[in-house]
C-alpha positions in Angstrom: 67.4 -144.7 -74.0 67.5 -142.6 -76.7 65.6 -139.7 -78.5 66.0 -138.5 -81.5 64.2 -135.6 -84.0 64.4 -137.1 -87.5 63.5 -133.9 -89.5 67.4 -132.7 -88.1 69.1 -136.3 -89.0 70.9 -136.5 -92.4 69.1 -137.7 -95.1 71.4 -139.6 -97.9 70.0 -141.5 -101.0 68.7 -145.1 -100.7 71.9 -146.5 -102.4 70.4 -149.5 -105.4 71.0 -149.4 -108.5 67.4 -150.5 -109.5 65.9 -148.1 -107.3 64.9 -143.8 -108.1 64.0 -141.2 -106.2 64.5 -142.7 -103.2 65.6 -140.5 -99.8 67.5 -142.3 -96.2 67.0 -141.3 -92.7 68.6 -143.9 -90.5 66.8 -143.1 -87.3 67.6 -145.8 -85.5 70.2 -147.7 -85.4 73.2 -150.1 -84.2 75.1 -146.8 -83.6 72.6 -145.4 -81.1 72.3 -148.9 -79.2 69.7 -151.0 -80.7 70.9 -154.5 -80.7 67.9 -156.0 -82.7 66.3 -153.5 -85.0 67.4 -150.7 -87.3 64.5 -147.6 -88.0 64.6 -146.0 -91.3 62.5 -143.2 -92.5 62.2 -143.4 -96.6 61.0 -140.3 -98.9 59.8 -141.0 -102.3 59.9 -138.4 -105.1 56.7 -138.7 -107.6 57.5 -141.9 -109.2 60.2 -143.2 -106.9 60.7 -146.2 -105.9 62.9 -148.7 -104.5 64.2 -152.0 -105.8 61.5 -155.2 -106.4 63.9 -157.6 -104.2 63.5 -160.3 -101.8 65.8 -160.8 -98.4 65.6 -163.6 -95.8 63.6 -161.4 -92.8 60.5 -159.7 -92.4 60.1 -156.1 -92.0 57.6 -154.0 -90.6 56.8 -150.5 -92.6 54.4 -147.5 -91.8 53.5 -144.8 -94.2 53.4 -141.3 -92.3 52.6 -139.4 -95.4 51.1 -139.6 -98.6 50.6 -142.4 -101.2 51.9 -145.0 -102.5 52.3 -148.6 -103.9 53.4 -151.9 -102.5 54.2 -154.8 -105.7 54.1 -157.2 -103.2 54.4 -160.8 -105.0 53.4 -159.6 -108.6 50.3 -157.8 -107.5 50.1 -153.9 -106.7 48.3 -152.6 -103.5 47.6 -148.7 -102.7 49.1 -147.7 -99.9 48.4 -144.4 -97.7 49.0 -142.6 -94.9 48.6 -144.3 -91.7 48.3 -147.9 -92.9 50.8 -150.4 -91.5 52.4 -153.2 -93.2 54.5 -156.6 -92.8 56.4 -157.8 -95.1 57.2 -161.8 -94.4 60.3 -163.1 -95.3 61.6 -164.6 -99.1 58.3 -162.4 -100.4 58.9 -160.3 -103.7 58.4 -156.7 -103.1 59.0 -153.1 -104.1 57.8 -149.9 -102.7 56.5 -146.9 -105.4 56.4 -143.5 -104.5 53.1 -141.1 -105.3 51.9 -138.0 -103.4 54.8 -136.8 -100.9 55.1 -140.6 -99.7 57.3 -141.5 -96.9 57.5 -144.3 -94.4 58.9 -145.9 -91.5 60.5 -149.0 -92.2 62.0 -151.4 -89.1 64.3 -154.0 -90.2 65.7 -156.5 -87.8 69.7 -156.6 -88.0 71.7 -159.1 -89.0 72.8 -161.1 -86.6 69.3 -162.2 -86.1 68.6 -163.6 -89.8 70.6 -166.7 -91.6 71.7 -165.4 -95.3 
């Protein structure tokens, strides 16, 4: 068992090169014990955004603040504060930033996924 307060964790930039404005909290992860699942808290700046990529699992994603926009398959979709939001596997998809956005974003971890 383990708890954490995320607003003390160390935030680091979401390392892509196609991505901007894009803040990392890794609240959960393989350090603290979880054998299956890694937690992330992402922060968007106004017009950040992360890369439009594909990967071979889903992923799970709440947004705890703000707005923002899911391209999800060539489409855009607004997204805001509490909605919740899976992602299936081999699906084109990019996250945008607007409005102090930030979300939760549970990825399984690799071990449990074939590349």
């Amino acid at each position: 068992m383990k708890i954490k307060f995320t607003p003390t964790l160390k935030k680091v930039k979401f390392k892509s090169k196609n991505s901007k404005g894009v803040s990392l909290i890794w609240a959960i992860s393989k350090l603290d014990g979880a054998e299956n699942f890694a937690m992330r808290v992402l922060e968007f700046e106004e017009g950040g955004f992360s890369p439009l990529h594909t990967h071979p699992y889903e992923h799970g994603i709440y947004v705890i603040e703000g707005e923002g926009v899911l391209v999800y398959e060539g489409k855009e979709y607004p997204i805001k504060k509490g909605d919740a939001i899976l992602v299936p596997p081999k699906k084109e998809h990019q996250f945008k930033g607007k409005k102090g956005f930030k979300m939760v974003c549970i990825i399984p971890l690799p071990h449990l996924y074939k590349r």
